[in-house]
C-alpha positions in Angstrom: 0.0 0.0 0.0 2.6 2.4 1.0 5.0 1.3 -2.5 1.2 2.2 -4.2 0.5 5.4 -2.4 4.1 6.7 -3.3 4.2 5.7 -6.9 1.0 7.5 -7.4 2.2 11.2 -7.0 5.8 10.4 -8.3 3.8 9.2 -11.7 1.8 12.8 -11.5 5.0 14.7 -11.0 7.1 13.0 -14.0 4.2 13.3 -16.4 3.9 17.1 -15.5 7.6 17.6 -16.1 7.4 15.4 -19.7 4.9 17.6 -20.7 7.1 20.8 -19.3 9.9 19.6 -21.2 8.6 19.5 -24.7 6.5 22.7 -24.3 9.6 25.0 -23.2 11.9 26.4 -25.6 14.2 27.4 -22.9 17.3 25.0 -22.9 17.5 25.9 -19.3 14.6 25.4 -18.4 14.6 22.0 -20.3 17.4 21.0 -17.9 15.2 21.7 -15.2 12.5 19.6 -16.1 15.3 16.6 -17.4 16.5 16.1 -14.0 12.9 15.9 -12.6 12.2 13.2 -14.7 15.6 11.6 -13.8 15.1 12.1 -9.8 11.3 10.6 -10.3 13.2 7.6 -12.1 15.3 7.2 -9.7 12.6 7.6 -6.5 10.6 4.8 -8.3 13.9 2.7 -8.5 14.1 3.1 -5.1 10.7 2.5 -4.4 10.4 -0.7 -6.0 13.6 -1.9 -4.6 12.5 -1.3 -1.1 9.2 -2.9 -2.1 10.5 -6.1 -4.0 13.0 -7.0 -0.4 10.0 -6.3 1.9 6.8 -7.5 1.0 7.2 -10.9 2.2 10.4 -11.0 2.4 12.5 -11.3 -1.3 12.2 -15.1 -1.3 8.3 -14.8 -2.0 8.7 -12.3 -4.9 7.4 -14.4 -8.3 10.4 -15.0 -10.7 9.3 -16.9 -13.5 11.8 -17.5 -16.8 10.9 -18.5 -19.9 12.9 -18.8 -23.4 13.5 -15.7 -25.2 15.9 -14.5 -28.2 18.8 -12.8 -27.1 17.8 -9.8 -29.0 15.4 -8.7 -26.4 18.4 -7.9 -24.2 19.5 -4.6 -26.0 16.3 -3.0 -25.5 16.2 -3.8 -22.0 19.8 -2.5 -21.0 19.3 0.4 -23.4 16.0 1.9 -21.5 17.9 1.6 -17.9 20.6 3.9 -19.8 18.7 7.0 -19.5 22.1 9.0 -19.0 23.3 7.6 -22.3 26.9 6.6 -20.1 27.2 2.9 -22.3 29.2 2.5 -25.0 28.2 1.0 -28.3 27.4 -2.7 -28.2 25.9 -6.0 -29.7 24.3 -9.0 -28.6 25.4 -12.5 -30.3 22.1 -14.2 -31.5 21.5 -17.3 -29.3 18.0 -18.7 -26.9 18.3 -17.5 -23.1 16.6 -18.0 -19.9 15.1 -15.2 -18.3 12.0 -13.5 -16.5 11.8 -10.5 -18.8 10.5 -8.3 -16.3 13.6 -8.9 -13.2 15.5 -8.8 -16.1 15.3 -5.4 -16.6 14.9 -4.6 -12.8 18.9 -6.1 -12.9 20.0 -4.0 -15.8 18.5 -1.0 -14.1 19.7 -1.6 -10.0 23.2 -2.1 -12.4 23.6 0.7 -14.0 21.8 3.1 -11.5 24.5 2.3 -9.5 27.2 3.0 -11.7 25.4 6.4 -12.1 25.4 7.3 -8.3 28.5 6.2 -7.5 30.6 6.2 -10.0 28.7 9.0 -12.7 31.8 7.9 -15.4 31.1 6.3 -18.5 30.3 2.5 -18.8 32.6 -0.1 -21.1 29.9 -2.7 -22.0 31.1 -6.2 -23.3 29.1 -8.8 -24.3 30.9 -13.0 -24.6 29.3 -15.9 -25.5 30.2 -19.5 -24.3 28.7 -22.6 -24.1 26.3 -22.2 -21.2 25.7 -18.7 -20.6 26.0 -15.0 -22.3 27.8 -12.9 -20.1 27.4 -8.9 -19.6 29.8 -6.9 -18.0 29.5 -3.1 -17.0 32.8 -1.5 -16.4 32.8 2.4 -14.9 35.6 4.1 -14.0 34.8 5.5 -10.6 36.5 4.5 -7.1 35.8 1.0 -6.5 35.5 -0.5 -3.5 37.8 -1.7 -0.7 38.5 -5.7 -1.8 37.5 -6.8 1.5 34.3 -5.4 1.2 33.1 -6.9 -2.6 31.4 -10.2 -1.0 29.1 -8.5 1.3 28.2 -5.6 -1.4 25.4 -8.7 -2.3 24.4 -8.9 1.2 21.0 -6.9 2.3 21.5 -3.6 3.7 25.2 -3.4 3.1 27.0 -1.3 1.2 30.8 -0.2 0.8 32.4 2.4 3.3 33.2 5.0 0.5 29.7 5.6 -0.5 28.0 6.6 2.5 27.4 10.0 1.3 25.3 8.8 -1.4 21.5 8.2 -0.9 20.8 4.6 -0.6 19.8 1.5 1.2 22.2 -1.1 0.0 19.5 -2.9 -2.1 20.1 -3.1 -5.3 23.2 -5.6 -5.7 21.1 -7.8 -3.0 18.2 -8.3 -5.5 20.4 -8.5 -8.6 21.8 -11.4 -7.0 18.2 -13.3 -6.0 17.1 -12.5 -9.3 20.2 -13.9 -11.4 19.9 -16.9 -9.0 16.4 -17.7 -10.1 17.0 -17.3 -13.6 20.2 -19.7 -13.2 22.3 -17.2 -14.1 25.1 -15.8 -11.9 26.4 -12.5 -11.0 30.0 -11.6 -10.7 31.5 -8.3 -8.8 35.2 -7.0 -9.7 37.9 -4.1 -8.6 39.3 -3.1 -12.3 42.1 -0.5 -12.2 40.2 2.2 -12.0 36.5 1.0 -11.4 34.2 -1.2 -10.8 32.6 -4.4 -12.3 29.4 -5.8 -12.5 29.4 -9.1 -14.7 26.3 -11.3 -15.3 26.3 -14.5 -16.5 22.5 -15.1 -18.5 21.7 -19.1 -18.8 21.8 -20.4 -22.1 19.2 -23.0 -23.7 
């Protein structure tokens, strides 16, 4: 009810700054109204993050995978890069395994992240191997302490050197629930400089 009640007046607000934004001719003023619709994104990120490890606990949350065409993938990593950060990529053709819907969910906690703490641009690869397609999302921010990768997966927790960002340590924790259902896998590295966030997307 709460997750309901807040969406409600978030939707209002970005739909009123949508409309602000094509009506103005003002480039300044177009800014304005960009980065409401980019603080609205990110409040229902938030929002449904909060939701999703709540409500029941995450265990209870439905993740149900099907077979899709890669192909699908691009357009779901492309509409949780609203800040246009990723590089140019492509997807090899092949059948995966996924819940279309958590799928995106992953791409954006992934890339929201990379946005808050790291606000750099984002390498993208894409490999293929026998059993899985894997994704990787490199920034080139500070990284983390390499004590502290393992628990970055764990609820609530989040490294030391972000605690003046807004957040509640959410995002890598469902990532990782929602990869496990889909019988994928996700991976955390310390490049030299940045940070990166690999998935591994079952093959069939």
């Amino acid at each position: 009810k709460l997750s309901h009640d807040i969406k409600t007046p978030v939707a209002s607000i970005k739909s009123t700054s949508e409309i602000g934004y094509e009506y103005t001719k003002d480039e300044k003023t177009k800014n304005y109204f960009n980065q409401i619709n980019i603080k609205t994104d990110q409040i229902k990120l938030l929002v449904d993050n909060l939701f999703n490890s709540s409500i029941n606990d995450i265990k209870e949350i439905d993740v149900n995978p099907s077979n899709y065409n890669s192909s699908i993938l691009k357009d779901l990593i492309i509409n949780s890069d609203y800040l246009n950060k990723l590089n140019n990529f492509e997807i090899p053709d092949c059948n995966i395994y996924i819940d279309k819907v958590r799928m995106q969910q992953v791409f954006d906690n992934i890339i929201n992240n990379s946005y808050k703490y790291a606000n750099t641009k984002i390498d993208t690869e894409v490999l293929e191997n026998d059993d899985y397609l894997e994704i990787s999302f490199r920034d080139y921010g500070n990284g983390v302490d390499e004590i502290e990768l393992p628990i970055l997966t764990e609820k609530y927790k989040r490294g030391k050197n972000v605690k003046d960002k807004d957040g509640a340590g959410l995002g890598l924790y469902i990532t990782k629930h929602f990869m496990n259902k889909m019988n994928g896998e996700l991976k955390l590295e310390n490049t030299n400089p940045g940070f990166k966030v690999i998935i591994s997307i079952k093959k069939i």
